[in-house]
C-alpha positions as CSV (number, residue, x, y, z in Angstrom):
1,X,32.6,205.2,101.0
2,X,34.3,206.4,104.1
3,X,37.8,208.3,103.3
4,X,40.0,208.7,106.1
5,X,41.5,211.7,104.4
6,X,38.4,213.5,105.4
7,X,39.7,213.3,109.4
8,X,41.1,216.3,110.9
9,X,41.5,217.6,114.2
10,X,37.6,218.9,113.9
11,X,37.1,215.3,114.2
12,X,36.7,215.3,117.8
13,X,33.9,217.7,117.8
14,X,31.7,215.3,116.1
15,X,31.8,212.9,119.5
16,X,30.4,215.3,121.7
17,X,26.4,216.3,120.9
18,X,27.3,219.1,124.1
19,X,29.6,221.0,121.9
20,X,28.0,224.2,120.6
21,X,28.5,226.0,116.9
22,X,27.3,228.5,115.0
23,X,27.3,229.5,111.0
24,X,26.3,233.0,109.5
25,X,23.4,234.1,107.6
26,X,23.6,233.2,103.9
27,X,22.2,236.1,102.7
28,X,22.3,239.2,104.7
29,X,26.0,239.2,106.5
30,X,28.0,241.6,103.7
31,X,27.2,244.8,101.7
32,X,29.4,243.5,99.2
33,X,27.9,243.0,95.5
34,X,29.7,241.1,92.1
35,X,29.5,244.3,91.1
36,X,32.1,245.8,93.6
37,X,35.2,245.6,94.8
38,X,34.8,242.8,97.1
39,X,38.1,243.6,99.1
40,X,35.7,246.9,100.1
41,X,32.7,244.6,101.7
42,X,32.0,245.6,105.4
43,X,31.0,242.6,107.6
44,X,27.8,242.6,109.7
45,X,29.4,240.8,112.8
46,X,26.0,239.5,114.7
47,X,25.9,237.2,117.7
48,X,25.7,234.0,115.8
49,X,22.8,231.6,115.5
50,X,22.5,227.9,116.3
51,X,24.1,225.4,112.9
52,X,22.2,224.0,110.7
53,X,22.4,220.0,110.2
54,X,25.4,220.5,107.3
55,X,27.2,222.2,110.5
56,X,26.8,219.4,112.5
57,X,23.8,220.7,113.9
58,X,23.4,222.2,117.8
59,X,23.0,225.0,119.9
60,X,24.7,228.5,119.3
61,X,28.0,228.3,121.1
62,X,28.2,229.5,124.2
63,X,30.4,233.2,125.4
64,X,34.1,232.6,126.2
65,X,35.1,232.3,130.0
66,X,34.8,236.1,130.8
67,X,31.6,237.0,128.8
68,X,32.7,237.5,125.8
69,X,30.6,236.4,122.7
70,X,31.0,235.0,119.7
71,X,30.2,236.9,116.4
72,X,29.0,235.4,113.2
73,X,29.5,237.1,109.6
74,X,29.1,236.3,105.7
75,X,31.9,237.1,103.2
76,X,31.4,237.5,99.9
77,X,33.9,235.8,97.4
78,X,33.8,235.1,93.4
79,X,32.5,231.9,92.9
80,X,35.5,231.4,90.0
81,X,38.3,233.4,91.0
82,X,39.4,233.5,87.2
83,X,36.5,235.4,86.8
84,X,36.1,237.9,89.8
85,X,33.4,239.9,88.7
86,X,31.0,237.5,88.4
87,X,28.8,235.3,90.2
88,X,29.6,234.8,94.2
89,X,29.1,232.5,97.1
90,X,29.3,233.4,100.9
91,X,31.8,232.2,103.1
92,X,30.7,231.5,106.9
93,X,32.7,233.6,109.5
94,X,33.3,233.4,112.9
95,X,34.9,235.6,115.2
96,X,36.3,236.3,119.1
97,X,37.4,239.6,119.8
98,X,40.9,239.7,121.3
99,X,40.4,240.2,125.1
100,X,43.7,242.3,125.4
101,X,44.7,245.8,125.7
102,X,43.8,247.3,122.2
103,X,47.3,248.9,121.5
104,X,48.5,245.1,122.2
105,X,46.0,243.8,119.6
106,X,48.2,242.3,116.6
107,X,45.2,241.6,114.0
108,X,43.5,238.3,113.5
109,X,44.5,234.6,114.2
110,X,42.9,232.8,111.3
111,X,42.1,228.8,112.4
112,X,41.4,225.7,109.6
113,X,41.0,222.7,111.7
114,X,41.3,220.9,108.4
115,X,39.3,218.0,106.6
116,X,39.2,219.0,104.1
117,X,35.6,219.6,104.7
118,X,35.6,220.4,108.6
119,X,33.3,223.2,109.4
120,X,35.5,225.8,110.9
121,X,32.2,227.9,112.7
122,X,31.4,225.0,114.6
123,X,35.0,223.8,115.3
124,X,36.4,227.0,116.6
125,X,34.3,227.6,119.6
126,X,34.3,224.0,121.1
127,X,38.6,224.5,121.3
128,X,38.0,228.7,121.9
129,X,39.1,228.0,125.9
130,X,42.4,226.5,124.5
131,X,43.3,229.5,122.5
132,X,42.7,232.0,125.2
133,X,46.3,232.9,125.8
134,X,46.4,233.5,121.3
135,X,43.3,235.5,122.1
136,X,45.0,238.2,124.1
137,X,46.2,239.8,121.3
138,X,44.2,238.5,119.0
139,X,40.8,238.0,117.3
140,X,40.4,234.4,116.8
141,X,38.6,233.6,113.5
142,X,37.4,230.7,112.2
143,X,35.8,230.0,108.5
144,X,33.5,227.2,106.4
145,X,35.5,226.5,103.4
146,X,33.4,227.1,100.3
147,X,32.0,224.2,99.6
148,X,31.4,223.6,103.7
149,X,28.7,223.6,105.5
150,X,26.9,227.2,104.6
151,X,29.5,228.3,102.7
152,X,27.9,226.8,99.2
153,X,28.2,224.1,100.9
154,X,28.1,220.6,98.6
155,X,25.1,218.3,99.1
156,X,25.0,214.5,97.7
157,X,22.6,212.2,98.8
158,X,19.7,212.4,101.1
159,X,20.7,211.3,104.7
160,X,18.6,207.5,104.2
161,X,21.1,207.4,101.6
162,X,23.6,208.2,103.2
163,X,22.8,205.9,106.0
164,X,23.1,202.9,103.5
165,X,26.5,204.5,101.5
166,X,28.1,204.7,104.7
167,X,27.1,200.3,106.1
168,X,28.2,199.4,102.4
169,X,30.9,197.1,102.1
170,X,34.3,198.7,101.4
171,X,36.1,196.1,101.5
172,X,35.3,193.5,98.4
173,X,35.8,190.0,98.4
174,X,34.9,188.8,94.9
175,X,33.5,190.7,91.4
176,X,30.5,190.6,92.6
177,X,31.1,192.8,96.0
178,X,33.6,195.1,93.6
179,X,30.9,195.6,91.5
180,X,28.5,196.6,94.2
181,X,31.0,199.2,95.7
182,X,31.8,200.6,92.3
183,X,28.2,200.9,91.4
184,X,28.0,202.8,95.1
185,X,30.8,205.4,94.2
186,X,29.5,205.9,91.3
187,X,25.8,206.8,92.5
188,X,27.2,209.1,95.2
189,X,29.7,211.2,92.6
190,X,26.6,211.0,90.5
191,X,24.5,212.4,93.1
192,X,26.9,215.1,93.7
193,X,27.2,216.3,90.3
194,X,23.4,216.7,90.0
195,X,23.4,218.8,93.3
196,X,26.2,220.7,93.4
197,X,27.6,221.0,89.8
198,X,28.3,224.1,89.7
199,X,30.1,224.7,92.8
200,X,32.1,221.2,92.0
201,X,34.8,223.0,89.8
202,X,35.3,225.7,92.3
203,X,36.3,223.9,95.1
204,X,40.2,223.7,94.6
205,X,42.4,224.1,98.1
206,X,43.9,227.1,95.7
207,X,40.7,228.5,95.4
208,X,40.2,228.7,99.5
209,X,43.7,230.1,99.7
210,X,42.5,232.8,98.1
211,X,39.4,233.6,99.9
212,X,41.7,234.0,103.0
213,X,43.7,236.2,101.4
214,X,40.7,238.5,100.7
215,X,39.9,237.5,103.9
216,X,42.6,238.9,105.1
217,X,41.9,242.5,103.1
218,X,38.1,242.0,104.4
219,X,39.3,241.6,107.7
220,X,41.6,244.8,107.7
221,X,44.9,242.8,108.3
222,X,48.5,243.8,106.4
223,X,49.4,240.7,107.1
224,X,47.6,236.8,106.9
225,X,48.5,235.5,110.5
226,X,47.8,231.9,110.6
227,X,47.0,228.8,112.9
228,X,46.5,225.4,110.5
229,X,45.6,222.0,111.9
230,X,45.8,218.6,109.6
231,X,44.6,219.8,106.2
232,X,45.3,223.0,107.2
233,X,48.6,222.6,107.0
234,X,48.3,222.2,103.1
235,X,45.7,225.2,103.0
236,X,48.3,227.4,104.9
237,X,51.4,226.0,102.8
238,X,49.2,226.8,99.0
239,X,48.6,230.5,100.8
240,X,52.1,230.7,101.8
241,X,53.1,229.8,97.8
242,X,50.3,232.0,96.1
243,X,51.0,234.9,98.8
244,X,54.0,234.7,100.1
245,X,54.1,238.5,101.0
246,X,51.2,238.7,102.7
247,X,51.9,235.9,104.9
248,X,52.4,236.7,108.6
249,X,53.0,234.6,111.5
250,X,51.7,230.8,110.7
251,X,51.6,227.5,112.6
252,X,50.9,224.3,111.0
253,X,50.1,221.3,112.9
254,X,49.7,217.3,111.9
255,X,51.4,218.4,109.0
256,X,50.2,217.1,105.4
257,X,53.2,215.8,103.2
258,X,53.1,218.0,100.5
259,X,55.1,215.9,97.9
260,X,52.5,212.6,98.3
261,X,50.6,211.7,95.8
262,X,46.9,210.3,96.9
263,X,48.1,206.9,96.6
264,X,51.2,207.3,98.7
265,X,49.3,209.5,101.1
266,X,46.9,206.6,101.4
267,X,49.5,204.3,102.6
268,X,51.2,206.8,104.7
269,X,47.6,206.9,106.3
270,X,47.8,202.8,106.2
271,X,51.0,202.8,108.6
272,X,49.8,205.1,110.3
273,X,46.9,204.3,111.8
274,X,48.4,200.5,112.0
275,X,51.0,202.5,114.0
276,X,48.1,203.7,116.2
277,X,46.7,200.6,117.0
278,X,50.1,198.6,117.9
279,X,50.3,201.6,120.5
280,X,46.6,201.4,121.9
281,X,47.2,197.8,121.8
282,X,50.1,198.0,124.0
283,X,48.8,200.6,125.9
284,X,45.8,198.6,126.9
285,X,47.8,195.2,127.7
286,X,50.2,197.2,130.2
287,X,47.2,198.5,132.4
288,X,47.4,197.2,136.0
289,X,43.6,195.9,135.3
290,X,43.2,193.4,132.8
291,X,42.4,194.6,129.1
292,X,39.5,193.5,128.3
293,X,39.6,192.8,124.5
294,X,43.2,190.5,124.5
295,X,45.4,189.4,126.9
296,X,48.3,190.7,124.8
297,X,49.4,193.1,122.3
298,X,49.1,190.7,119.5
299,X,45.6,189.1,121.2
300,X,44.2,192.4,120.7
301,X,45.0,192.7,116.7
302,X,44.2,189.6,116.3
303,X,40.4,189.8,118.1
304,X,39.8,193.0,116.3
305,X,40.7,191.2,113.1
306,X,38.4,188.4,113.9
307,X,35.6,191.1,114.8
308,X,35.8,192.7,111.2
309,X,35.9,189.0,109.8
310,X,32.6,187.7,111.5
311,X,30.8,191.2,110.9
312,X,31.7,190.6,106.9
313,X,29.8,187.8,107.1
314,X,26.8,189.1,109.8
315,X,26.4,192.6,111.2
316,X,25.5,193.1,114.9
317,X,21.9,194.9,116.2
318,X,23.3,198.4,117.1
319,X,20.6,201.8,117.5
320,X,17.0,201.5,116.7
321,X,17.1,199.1,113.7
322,X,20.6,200.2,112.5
323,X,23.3,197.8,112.3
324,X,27.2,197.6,112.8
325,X,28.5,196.0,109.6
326,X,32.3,195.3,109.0
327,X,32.3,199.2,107.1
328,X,31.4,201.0,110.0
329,X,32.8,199.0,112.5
330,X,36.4,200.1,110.8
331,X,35.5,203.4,110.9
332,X,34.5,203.6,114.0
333,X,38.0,202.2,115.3
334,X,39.5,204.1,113.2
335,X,37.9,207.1,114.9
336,X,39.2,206.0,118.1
337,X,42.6,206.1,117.5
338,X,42.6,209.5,116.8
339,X,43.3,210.9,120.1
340,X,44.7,209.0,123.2
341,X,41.5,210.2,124.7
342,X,38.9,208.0,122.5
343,X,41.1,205.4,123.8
344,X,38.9,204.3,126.6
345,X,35.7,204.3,124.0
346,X,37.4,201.9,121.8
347,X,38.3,199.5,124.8
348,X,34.4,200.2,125.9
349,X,33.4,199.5,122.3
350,X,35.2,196.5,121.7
351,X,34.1,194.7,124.4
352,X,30.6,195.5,124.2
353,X,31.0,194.1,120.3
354,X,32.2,191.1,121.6
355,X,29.1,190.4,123.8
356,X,27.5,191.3,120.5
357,X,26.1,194.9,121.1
358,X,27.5,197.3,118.2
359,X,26.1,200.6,119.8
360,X,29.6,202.2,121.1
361,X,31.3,201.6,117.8
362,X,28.2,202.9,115.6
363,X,28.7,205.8,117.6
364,X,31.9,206.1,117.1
365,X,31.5,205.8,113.0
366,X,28.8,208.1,112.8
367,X,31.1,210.8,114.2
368,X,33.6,209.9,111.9
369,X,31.0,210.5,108.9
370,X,29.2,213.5,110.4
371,X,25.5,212.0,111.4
372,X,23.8,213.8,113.8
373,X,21.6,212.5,116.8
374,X,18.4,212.8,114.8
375,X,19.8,210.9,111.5
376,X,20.7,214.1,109.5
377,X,24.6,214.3,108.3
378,X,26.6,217.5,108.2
379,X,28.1,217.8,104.4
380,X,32.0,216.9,105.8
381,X,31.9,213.7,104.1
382,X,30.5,215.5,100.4
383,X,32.6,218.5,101.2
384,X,35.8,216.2,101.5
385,X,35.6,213.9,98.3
386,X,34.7,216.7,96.4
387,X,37.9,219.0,97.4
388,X,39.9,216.2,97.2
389,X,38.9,215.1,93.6
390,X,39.3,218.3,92.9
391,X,43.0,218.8,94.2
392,X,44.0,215.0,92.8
393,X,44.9,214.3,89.5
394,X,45.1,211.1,89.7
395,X,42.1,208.8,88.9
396,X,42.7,205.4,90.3
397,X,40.4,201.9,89.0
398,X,39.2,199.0,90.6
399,X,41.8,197.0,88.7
400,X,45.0,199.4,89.7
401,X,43.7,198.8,93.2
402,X,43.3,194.7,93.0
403,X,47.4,195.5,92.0
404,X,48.4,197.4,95.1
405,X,46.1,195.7,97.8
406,X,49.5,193.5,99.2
407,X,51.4,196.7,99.5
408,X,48.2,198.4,101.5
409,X,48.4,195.3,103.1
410,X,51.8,195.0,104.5
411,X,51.4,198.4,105.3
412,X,48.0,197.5,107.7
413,X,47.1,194.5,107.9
414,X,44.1,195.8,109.9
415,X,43.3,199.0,107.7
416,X,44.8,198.1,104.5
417,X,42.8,197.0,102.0
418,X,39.9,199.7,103.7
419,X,42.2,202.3,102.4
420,X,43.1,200.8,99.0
421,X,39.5,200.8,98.1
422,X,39.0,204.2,98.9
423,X,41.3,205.2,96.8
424,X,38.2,204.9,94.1
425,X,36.4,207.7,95.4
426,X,37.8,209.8,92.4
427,X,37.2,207.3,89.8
428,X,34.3,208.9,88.0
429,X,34.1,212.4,89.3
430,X,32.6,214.9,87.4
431,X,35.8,217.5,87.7
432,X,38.9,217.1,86.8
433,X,41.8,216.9,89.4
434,X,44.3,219.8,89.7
435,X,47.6,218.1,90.5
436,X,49.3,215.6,91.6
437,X,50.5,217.5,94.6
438,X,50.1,220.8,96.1
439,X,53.0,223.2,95.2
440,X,53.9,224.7,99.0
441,X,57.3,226.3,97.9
442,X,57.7,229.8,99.6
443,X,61.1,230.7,100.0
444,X,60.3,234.5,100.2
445,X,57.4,233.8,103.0
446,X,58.5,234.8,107.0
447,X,59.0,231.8,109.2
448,X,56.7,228.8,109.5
449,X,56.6,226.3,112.2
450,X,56.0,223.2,111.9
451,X,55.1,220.4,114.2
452,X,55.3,216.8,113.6
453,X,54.1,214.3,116.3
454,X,55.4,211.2,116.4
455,X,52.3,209.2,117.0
456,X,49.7,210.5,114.7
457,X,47.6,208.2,112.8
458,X,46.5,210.6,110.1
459,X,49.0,212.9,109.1
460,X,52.5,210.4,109.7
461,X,55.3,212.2,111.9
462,X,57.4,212.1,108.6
463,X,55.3,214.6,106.5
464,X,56.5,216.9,108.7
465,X,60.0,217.4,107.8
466,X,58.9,217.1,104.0
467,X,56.6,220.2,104.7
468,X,59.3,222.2,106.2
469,X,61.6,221.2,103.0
470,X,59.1,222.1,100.7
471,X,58.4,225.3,102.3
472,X,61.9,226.6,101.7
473,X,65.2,226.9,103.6
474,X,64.8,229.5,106.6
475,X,61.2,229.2,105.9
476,X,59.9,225.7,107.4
477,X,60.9,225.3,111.2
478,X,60.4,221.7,112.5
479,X,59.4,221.0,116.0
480,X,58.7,217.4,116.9
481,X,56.5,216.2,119.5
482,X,56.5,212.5,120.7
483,X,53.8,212.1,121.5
484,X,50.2,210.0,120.5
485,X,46.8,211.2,118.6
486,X,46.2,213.8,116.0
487,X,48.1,217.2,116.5
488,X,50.1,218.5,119.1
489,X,49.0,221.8,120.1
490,X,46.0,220.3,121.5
491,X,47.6,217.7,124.0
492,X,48.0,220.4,125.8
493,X,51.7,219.8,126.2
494,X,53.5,222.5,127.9
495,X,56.5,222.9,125.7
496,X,54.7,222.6,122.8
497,X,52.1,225.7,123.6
498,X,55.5,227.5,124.4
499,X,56.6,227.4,121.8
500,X,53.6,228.0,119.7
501,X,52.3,230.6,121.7
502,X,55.7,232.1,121.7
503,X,56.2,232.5,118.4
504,X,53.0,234.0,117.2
505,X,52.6,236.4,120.7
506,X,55.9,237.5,120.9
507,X,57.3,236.6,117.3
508,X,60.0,234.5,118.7
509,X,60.9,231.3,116.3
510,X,61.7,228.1,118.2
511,X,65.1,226.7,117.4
512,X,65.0,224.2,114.9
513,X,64.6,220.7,115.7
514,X,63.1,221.4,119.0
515,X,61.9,218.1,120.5
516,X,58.8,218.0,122.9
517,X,57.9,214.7,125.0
C-alpha cells in the first residue's frame, strides 16, 4: 500500500511528464573492478541518455541556461560494505560542471532529494536552474541510491500489479477487508524478496552514507559538501555520524526527526498533513471567488470526508477503464498538499470528483506512486518500503494497529487511519530492520544548518530542532521558515536562499534561530 514516507521533495517531479532526466549506463561508466581499489575508479562522464521507466521515464534533460550539459556516470561500490572486496552494484551519477572561474571552484555540491527512493538523476536537473547561483563554484551532483532506479535498483511486482496494489483498500472496515490488505502486503514483500533478494539486505541508509563517502574519494573531494532535502536530511545526518571528518559544508532541509520511531513518525506525518489541509482549507474559503468544494473551512473537511466515504462504498470512472477508489483518492490529496502550488489541482480535482469525474485526482495519485503516462511505474514505491524496512526495527501487526487507530485518529481525522495501516508495510519483510532510529550524533562534524518550515506536511516543523539537537552542540544550526509545502529552499524565499547560499558559497553560518517569513 501507499506510504507517505516515500514523499520527498522529488515528489513534484512526478507531476510534470515535461520534466527531463537521465541515468548512467549500467555497465560501462567506471574502470573500477571488485578486484581494485574502488576509491581508485575513474568515471567516464558522458552526456547522459533519456531514463528508463524505474526513472520515471522521459527525455534526456535538457543543457543548463548557458549551454552547459549534463553528464552521466556509473560508480562502482561493494554490494556489502562488510565485505568490500566482493561483489558490486553501480550507482547512477549525474553531474553539472560549476560554471565559475576554476580557481573559485570549491569541489562538488552533492544533492539527495530524499524518499527514500527518489531518483536523484532525474530529480537534479528538473530543480538545476534553482541551484545556479550553488553552481558557480560548484559541480552540482546528483545520485540513485542503490536500490534506486539503475542503481540495482529493487523491482516488485509487474506494473498490472501494481495498478491493482495501489486501488486496494487501505483503509479496512471489518476482518474481512484486514484480511484482504494483509494478504496484499504480504504478496508485494513477497514479490520483492523473489526479485530483489539479494540486494534487499544491502539497502540500509548506512550503507548509502557510505557510498557517498567513496563518492566523495571518487569524486576527488577532501571534503563531503552537502545539500539534503526530506530524507536526505537523515542520509546527510548518518554521513555526518559515520564520517564526521570528512564532512564539509551541509544543508538539510524538511528535516527528518531523527529520534522517532516509525510509529511516532507516522503520526507526526498524521498531524501534519491534517495541518496541511486545515491551511488549504482556509486558504481556499478566504479567496475573493467562491471555493468551490465548501463554503467554509470546516465545509471543506467535511465534503472531502464525505468523498472518501461514498468512494469506499463505489469508486468513480477516471482514465481509460481505471478507477478512483477511496485509496487513491487519499493519495492523491495527499499529493496536493505538498506544495502551496498543487493547491489549485486539488481545488480543480475536488470539484471535478464531485460532479463525479476522478481523472485530476488519479493524476494526482499516480504521481505520488510513480506511474508513468504509458502505465509503467518508476521503482520509488519498491525502493522506499524496502529501505525503510531495512532501517526500522520495529515490525508492527494488524492487531497493534486496531490498538492505535483512535490516537492516528485524533491526530487526522482525515489521514489517520490511512497512516496507521501503513504502518504494516514491514510486517513480513524478508530483512531484518536495523534500528529503531538513526544515530545522527556528530559533535566533532563542521556546522550544519538546518531548516524547519513551519507548514510542512511531511517532515513536521518540530523535527527540526530535534535534528539540530541530535546533531551535537555547535553542530546543528536551526533556521525556521514559516512558511507552507515541503521544504524551504525551494519556495524560493529570499532570506532563506541567503542564507543557504551564504553559507555554503562563502562559508558563512546563519545565526542561530534565524526566522524566515
Amino acid at each position: 500500500m501507499p506510504n507517505l514516507k516515500a514523499r520527498a521533495a522529488a515528489t513534484v517531479v512526478l507531476l510534470s511528464a515535461t520534466l527531463a532526466a537521465c541515468g548512467g549506463d549500467d555497465s560501462k561508466e567506471s574502470t573500477a573492478s571488485k578486484d581494485t581499489d574502488l576509491s581508485a575508479q575513474e568515471l567516464s562522464w558522458k552526456d547522459c541518455p533519456a531514463p528508463d521507466s524505474s526513472e520515471g521515464g522521459g527525455e534526456a534533460p535538457s543543457p543548463l541556461p548557458g549551454g552547459a550539459k549534463w553528464q552521466c556516470a556509473t560508480m562502482k561500490a561493494p554490494l556489502d560494505w562488510d565485505k568490500p572486496k566482493g561483489d558490486t552494484l553501480d550507482i547512477a551519477l549525474i553531474r553539472a560542471a560549476a560554471s565559475g572561474k576554476k580557481d573559485q571552484r570549491i569541489g562538488s555540491l552533492v544533492f539527495n532529494f530524499g524518499g527514500p527512493g527518489g531518483s536523484g538523476v532525474t530529480t537534479l536537473p528538473a530543480f538545476g536552474a534553482d541551484y545556479a547561483k550553488l553552481r558557480t563554484r560548484y559541480d552540482l551532483v546528483s545520485f540513485d541510491p542503490r536500490g534506486v532506479g539503475r542503481s540495482a535498483g529493487v523491482k516488485c511486482e509487474d506494473d498490472k500489479k501494481l495498478d491493482a496494489y495501489f486501488q486496494a483498500d487501505s483503509t479496512p472496515d471489518d476482518d474481512a477487508e484486514r484480511k484482504k490488505l494483509v494478504d496484499n502486503v504480504k504478496g508485494f514483500n513477497g514479490a520483492c524478496e523473489k526479485n530483489s533478494g539479494k540486494v534487499l539486505p544491502h539497502v540500509r541508509t548506512t550503507d548509502a552514507a557510505r557510498d557517498m563517502d567513496l563518492m566523495r574519494q571518487v569524486l576527488g573531494d577532501d571534503k563531503l559538501h552537502y545539500f539534503g532535502i526530506s530524507y536526505g536530511t537523515e542520509l546527510g545526518g548518518v554521513y555526518a555520524h559515520l564520517f564526521p571528518k570528512k564532512a564539509g559544508r551541509a544543508v538539510f532541509d524538511a528535516v527528518v526527526d531523527p529520534t522517532e520511531t516509525a510509529e511516532q513518525g507516522s503520526i507526526g506525518q498524521a498531524e501534519g498533513f491534517q495541518l496541511a489541509l486545515d491551511n488549504y482549507a482556509k486558504d481556499c474559503t478566504s479567496k475573493v471567488d467562491d471555493c468551490p468544494v465548501g463554503d467554509t473551512e470546516q465545509d471543506v473537511k467535511d465534503k472531502i470526508a464525505g468523498l472518501l466515504k461514498k468512494l469506499d462504498a463505489k469508486p468513480l470512472p477516471a482514465q481509460a477503464s481505471r478507477e478512483l477508489t477511496q485509496t487513491a483518492a487519499t493519495n492523491g490529496i495527499a499529493q496536493a498538499l505538498y506544495s502551496k502550488d498543487f493547491w489549485p489541482y486539488l481545488t480543480e480535482g475536488l470539484d471535478q470528483a464531485y460532479d463525479g469525474d476522478g481523472k485530476i485526482l488519479m493524476a494526482l495519485s499516480d504521481s505520488m506512486n510513480g506511474r508513468n503516462e504509458d502505465g509503467t511505474y518508476s521503482n520509488i514505491q519498491a525502493a522506499n518500503i524496502s529501505i525503510n524496512c531495512a532501517d526500522d526495527k520495529a515490525r508492527y501487526t494488524p492487531e497493534y494497529v486496531e490498538k492505535k487507530l483512535p490516537e492516528f485518529r485524533k491526530a487526522s481525522p482525515l489521514f489517520g487511519d490511512y497512516l496507521a495501516w501503513g504502518m504494516v508495510g514491514c510486517t513480513d519483510w524478508a530483512v531484518d530492520g536495523a534500528a529503531d532510529h538513526p544515530d545522527v550524533s556528530a559533535p566533532d562534524a563542521p556546522p550544519i544548518v538546518v531548516i524547519g518550515n513551519t507548514g510542512d506536511p511531511a517532515t513536521p516543523y518540530e523535527g527540526a530542532k530535534k535534528m539540530a539537537d541530535a546533531l551535537g552542540k555547535g553542530v546543528g544550526v536551526e533556521l525556521t521558515y514559516k512558511g507552507q509545502g515541503h521544504g524551504a529552499y525551494d519556495s524560493k524565499n529570499k532570506c532563506v536562499r541567503n542564507a543557504v547560499n551564504g553559507y555554503l558559497l562563502d562559508g558563512t553560518v546563519p545565526k542561530e534561530g534565524t526566522v524566515c517569513s
